[in-house]
Structures are given as C-alpha cells and as structure tokens.
C-alpha positions in Angstrom: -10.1 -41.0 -102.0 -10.4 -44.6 -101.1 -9.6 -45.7 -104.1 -6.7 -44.0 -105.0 -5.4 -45.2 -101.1 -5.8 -48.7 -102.7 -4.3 -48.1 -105.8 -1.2 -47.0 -104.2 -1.0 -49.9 -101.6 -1.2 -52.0 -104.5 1.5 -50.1 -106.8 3.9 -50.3 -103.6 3.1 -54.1 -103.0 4.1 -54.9 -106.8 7.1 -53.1 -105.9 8.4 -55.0 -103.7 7.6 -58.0 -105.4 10.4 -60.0 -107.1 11.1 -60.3 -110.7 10.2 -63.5 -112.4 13.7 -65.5 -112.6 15.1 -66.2 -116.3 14.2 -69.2 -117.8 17.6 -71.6 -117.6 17.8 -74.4 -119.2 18.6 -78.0 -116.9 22.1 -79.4 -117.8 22.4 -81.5 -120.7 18.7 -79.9 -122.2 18.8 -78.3 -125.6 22.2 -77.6 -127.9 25.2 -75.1 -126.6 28.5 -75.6 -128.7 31.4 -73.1 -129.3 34.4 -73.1 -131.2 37.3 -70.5 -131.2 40.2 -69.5 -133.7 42.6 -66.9 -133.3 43.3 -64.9 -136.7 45.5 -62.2 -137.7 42.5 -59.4 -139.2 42.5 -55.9 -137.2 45.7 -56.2 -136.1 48.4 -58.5 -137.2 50.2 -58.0 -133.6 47.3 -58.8 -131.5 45.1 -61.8 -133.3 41.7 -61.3 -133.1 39.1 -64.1 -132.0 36.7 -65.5 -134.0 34.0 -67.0 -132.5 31.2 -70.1 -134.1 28.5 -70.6 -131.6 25.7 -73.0 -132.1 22.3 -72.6 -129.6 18.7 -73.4 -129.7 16.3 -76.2 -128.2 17.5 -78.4 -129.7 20.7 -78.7 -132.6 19.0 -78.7 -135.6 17.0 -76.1 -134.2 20.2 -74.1 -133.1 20.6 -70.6 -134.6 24.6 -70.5 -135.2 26.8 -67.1 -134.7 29.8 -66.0 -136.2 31.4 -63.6 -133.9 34.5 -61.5 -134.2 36.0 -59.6 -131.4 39.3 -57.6 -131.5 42.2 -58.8 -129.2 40.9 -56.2 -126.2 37.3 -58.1 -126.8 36.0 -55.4 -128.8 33.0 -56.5 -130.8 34.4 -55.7 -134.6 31.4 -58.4 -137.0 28.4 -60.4 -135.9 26.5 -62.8 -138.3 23.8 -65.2 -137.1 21.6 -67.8 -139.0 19.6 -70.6 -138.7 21.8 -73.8 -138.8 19.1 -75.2 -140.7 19.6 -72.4 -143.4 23.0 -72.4 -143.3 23.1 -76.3 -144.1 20.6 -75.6 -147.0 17.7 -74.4 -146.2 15.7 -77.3 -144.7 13.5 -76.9 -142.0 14.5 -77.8 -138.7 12.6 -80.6 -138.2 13.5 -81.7 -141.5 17.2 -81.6 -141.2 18.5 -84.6 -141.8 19.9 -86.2 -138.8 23.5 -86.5 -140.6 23.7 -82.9 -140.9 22.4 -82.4 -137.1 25.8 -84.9 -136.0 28.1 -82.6 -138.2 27.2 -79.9 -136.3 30.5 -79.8 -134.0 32.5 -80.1 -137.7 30.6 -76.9 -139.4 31.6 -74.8 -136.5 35.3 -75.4 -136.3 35.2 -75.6 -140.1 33.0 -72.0 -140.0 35.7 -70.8 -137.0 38.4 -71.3 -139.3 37.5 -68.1 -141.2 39.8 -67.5 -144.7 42.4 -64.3 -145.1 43.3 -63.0 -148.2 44.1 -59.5 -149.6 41.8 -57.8 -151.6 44.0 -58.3 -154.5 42.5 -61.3 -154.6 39.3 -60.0 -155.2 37.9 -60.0 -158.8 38.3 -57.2 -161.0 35.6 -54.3 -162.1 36.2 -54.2 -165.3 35.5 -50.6 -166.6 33.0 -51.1 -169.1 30.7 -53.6 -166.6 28.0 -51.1 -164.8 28.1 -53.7 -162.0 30.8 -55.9 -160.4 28.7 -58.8 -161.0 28.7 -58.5 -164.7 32.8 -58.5 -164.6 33.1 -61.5 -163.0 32.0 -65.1 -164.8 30.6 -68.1 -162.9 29.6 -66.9 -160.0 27.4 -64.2 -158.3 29.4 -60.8 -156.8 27.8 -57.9 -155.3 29.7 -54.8 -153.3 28.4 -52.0 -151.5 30.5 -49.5 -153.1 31.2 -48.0 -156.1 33.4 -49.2 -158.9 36.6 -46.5 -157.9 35.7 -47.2 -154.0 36.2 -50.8 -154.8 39.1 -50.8 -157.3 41.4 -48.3 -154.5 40.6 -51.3 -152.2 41.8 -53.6 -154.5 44.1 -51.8 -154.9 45.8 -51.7 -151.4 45.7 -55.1 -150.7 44.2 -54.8 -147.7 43.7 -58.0 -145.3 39.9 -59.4 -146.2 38.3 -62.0 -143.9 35.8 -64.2 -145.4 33.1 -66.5 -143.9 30.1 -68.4 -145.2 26.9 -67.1 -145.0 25.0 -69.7 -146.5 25.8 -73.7 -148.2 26.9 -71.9 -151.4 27.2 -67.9 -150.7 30.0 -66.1 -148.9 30.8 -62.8 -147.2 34.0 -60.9 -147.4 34.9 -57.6 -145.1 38.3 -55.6 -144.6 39.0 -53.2 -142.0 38.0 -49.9 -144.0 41.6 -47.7 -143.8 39.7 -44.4 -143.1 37.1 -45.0 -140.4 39.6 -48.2 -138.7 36.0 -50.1 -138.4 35.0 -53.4 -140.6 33.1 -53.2 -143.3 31.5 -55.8 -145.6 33.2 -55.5 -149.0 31.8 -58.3 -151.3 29.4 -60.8 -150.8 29.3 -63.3 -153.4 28.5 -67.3 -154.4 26.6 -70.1 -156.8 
C-alpha cells in the first residue's frame, strides 16, 4: 500500500511539471529563406500561392519545400528535398560553396513554377506499351493508363510543373473528376 501511495504522489508531481520548451533557434543561427509567387493553377480567378522555402542548420544543409496552397490557404501539393540533392546530389558538407550563395536564386527560380496545358504533353503513341517508349530523348513516366492519359491530353487542362531534381521534373493538373491535384507526368535526362 505504501508503495502504490508513492507511486501516485509521484505520477501527480510529473503532472504538474512543465513541458520541456521547443528548441528555437537564436537569431541570425542556421538558414530560413522563403520565396512566394502567385499563379493561376486551381482557379484562374483566385491565383494560388506557391511557396519555395529553404531551412536547416545550416544552407547547404537546408532541406528546401515547394509548397502550393489554394487562394483560401488550402494545402493543394507539397514536395520537399534536400537542397543538397536538388543541386546534384552532393553531400552537404560537400556542396560547393557557390551553390550554397545561389541559394536565394534557386528558390525564386523554383517559386516561379511553369503552366502549360497538357496539350503540351507528349504523345502515347498507340503501339508504345509505355509512355516512355513514345517519347525520344528524355525519360517520361505517368501514373495512369494510356486512355487516362490521352483524355487528359486531351482537355488541355492547366498543368503546373516544378523541378524535382538538377535534371528531372514533375508535372500535376487539377484532376476534373475528384477537383484535387494530381501528379500526371514526371519526366527528365
């Protein structure tokens, strides 16, 4: 019986004990940086924000986000990456510092996001089993199926595409039947 008194004094004293504050950096420590562009993707009367953020200890060691939120703030695409990756694969600490001072530069470059129609897109050609043996050159891969793909095409639905890597690229449309993004090609070198 003693002991179980103890044991609850104790639970109740860890109770009422604070929580250990959140780590926060001092100002001017480690790499924040953001850059914004409006664009015209879910709905060309209310521009959607698209958001490159770069954060880590340090800037090369900054994992960079490419956010895209819908005019109300809605999240609609999220993609996140190493800035080390996305500038080729390096390590962090082996990033060379002219890459690390071009940091600003790739995310108002990566911000600035590209809109096309998926008209644009290449063609599945019939005969190819894939869409990456249609198209010469360079690597293309889609989720769907060739008929999916091709009514896409299509429509000429509004596409927004980002890097996702130094040579490789993602594309995504707003599918017509669910109203949600979806990737629709990814493709590079």
């Amino acid at each position: 019986m003693r002991f179980l008194c103890v044991a609850a004094a104790l639970a109740l004293a860890a109770c009422g004990r604070p929580a250990p504050a959140p780590h926060i950096a001092a100002p001017g420590v480690g790499c924040t940086r953001e850059y914004m562009h409006r664009v015209a993707f879910s709905d060309v009367s209310a521009p959607d924000t698209i958001t490159a953020r770069a954060e880590g200890p340090s800037c090369a060691q900054a994992v960079v986000t490419l956010t895209i939120r819908a005019a109300n703030g809605d999240p609609l695409w999220v993609f996140a990456e190493t800035y080390a990756v996305m500038q080729g694969g390096e390590a962090a600490s082996r990033l060379a510092p002219a890459a690390i001072d071009r940091l600003d530069e790739f995310l108002m470059s990566w911000a600035d996001v590209t809109i096309k129609t998926t008209g644009d897109l290449p063609e599945w050609r019939a005969e190819a089993a894939t869409l990456a043996e249609s198209v010469q050159g360079m690597s293309y891969a889609t989720p769907f199926d060739r008929d999916s793909y091709e009514r896409f095409r299509r429509q000429n639905l509004r596409d927004l595409c980002f890097a996702v890597g130094p040579e490789s690229s993602q594309c995504i449309i707003m599918d017509p039947a669910s109203h949600a993004p979806s990737l629709i090609v990814n493709f590079g070198a």
